[in-house]
N, C-alpha and C positions, 0 to 999 in steps of 0.2 A: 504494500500500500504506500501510494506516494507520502512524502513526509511535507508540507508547507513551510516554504523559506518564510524566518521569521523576519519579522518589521523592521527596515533598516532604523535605522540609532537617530539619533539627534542630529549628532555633525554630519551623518552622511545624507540626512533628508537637507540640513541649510547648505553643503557642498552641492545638494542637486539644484536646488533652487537657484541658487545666484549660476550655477554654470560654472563650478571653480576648472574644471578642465579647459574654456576656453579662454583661460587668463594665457596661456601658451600662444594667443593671436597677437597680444599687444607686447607685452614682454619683452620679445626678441628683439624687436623694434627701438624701443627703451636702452636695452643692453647694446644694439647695437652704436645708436649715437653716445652710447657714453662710452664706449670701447675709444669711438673716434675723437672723442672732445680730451679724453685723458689721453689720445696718443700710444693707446693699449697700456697704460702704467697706472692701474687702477688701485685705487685704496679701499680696503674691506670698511672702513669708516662709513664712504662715498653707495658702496656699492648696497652694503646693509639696508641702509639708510634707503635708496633708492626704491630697493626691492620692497619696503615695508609698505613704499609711499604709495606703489603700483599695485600690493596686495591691499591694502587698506581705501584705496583709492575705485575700482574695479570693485571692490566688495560693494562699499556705498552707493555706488552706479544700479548695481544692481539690483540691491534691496532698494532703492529708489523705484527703479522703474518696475518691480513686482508690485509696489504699494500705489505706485501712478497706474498701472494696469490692471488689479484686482477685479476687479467687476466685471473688466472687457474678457481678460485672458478666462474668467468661468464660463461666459460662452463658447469660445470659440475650441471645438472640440479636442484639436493638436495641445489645448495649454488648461485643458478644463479643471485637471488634478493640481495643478500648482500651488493654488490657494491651501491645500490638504498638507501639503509640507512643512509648512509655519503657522503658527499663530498668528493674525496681523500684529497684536500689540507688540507679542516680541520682534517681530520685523523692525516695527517702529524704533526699538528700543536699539539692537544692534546697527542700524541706520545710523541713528545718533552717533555710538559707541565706535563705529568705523570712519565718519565723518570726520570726529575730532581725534582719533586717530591719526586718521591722514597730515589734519594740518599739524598737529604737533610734531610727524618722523619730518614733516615740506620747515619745519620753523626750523629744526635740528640741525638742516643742512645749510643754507645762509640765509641770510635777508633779503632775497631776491625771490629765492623760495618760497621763504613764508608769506611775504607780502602776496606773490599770485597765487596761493594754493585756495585762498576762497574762491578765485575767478574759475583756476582748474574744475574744479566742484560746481560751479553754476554753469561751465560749458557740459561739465556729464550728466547731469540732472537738465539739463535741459531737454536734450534729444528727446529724453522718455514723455516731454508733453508733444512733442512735433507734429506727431500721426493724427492731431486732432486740427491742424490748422496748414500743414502744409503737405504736398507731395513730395519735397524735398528731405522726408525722414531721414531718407540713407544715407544722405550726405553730410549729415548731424552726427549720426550714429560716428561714421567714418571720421569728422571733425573732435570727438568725445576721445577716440584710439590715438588720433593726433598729436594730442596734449601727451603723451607718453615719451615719444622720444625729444620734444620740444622740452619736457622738465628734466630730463635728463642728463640733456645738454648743460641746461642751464644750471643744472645742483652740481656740476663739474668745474664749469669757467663762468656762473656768475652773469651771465649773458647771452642773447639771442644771435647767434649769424645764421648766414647763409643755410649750412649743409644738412642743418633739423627741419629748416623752411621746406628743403626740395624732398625731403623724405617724409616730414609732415604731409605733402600735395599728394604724395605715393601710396599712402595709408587710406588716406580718405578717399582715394577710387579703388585702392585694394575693397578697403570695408562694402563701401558700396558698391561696388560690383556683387561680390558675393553676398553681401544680407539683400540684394534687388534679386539674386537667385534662391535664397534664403526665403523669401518671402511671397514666389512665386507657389507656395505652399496652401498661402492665406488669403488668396487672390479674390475668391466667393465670398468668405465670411468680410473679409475687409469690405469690400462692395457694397455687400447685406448692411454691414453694421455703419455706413458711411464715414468710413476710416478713410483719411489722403496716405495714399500709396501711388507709386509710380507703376506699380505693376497694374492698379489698378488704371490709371491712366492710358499704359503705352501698350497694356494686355502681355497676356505669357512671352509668344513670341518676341515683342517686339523690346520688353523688358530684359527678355536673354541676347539680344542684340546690344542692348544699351550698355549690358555688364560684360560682354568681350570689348567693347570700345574702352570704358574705364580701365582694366584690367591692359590693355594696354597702355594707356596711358602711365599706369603704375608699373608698368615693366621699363616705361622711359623714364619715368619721377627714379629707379633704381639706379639706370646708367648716369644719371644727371647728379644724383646722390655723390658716386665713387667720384664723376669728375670735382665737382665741390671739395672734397673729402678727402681729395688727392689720395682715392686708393688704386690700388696695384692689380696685378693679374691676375692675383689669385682673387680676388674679391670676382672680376669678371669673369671670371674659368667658371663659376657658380649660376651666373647667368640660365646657361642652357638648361640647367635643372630648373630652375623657377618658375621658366618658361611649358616645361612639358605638365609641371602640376597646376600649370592653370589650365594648357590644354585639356589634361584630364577631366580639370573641372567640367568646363563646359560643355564636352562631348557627352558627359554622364547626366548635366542637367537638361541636355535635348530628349533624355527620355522622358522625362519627365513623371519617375517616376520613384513616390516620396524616400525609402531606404536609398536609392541612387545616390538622390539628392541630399539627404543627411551625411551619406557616406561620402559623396564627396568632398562637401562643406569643411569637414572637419578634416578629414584625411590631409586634402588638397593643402586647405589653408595653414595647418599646423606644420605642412612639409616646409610651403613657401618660407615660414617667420622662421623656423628652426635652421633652412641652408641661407637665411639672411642673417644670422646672426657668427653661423659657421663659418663662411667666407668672410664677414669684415672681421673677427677673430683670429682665422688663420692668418690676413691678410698684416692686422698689428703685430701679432706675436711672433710669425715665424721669417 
């Protein structure tokens, strides 16, 4: 007689909820520009400090847009169970507890830090009202992952240039490309529940059009990064790979059909952030 797995645990119901597995899409990104902004000569001080600001940071985002979507995400059948994972109050409560998290590891690092880490916070708490007012969600979302390598920079040298800007551009058509394939999922219920989506707008096809364009573009925001960044050949040797796990992507979301599309989402994307962080690493270090 079969035996019933028992009820996952506490941490592992709020690690499902916020999506702690895809803290691996923004991360890479982060560690990358600080690899470059230190010149590969990183200090565990810097790096600690960094990591806590992007786990503490990503967590808030999160339990934000759970507590901003609550009542939407019960309809809509793909997200009907989410509310089952948390209590709202405690939601509310660790929201707080991750928030001022954040800005305390953002004050730790300098005074450049701490003074934008409320702005960082009101651009990732933004996105999650966006779906109610524009079709430009994705681009939000993508703008929210942005702030990642741009504070990274910045918790290193104190200061914004160039080579966060062109990587920053790169992330937000990475993001949007895939959450616009992403969300070719929700296309019906969004419509139904008069939610602004571009998928909604530009329909399936023409939405998986719109995210091989972006995704290009993100594959030139790459080479514009290394020029900037004055990286080397091994950073470009890396290229060709980044390139085939976005083809992958795409090819799997023309079937259009949901496991494809989950599996590629994740697969694809965690591949891309993981050999962008391998190549500008090999590229300082060795």
């Amino acid at each position: 007689m079969p035996i019933d797995p028992s009820p996952p645990g506490a941490i592992t119901r709020f690690l499902r909820l916020i999506r702690f597995s895809h803290t691996v899409f923004a991360l890479p990104f982060a560690l990358g520009a600080l690899l470059v902004a230190a010149n590969g000569h990183l200090t565990g001080h810097i790096l600690v400090l960094v990591l806590l600001c992007m786990v503490f940071a990503r967590t808030a985002a999160m339990l934000f847009n759970r507590l901003a979507d609550w009542s939407i995400d019960q309809k809509n059948p793909r997200t009907s169970a989410r509310h089952l994972l948390l209590a709202k109050p405690v939601a509310w409560v660790l929201l707080a507890i991750s928030s001022a998290a954040f800005l305390f590891a953002s004050a730790a690092i300098n005074r450049t830090t701490g003074l934008l880490a409320p702005v960082a916070l009101a651009i990732i708490f933004f996105y999650s009202l966006t779906k109610r007012f524009t079709n430009a969600t994705h681009f939000f979302l993508g703008l929210a992952l942005a702030v990642a390598p741009a504070g990274a920079w910045i918790a290193q040298t104190g200061r914004l240039d160039l080579p966060p800007l062109v990587l920053g551009a790169g992330v937000i058509c990475w993001v949007a490309g895939f959450d616009l394939i992403y969300a070719t999922q929700d296309a019906d219920f969004d419509r139904r529940e008069g939610l602004h989506s571009l998928v909604v707008r530009l329909g399936v096809a023409g939405s998986l059009r719109f995210a091989q364009a972006l995704h290009l573009l993100m594959f030139g925001a790459l080479i514009a990064f290394g020029l900037t960044a004055k990286l080397g050949v091994i950073y470009y040797s890396a290229m060709p790979f980044i390139a085939c796990a976005l083809i992958y992507e795409h090819r799997s979301a023309r079937k259009l059909d949901l496991a494809a599309i989950n599996r590629a989402f994740f697969q694809s994307n965690a591949f891309v952030s993981a050999v962008f962080v391998a190549a500008v690493a090999a590229d300082r270090w060795l």
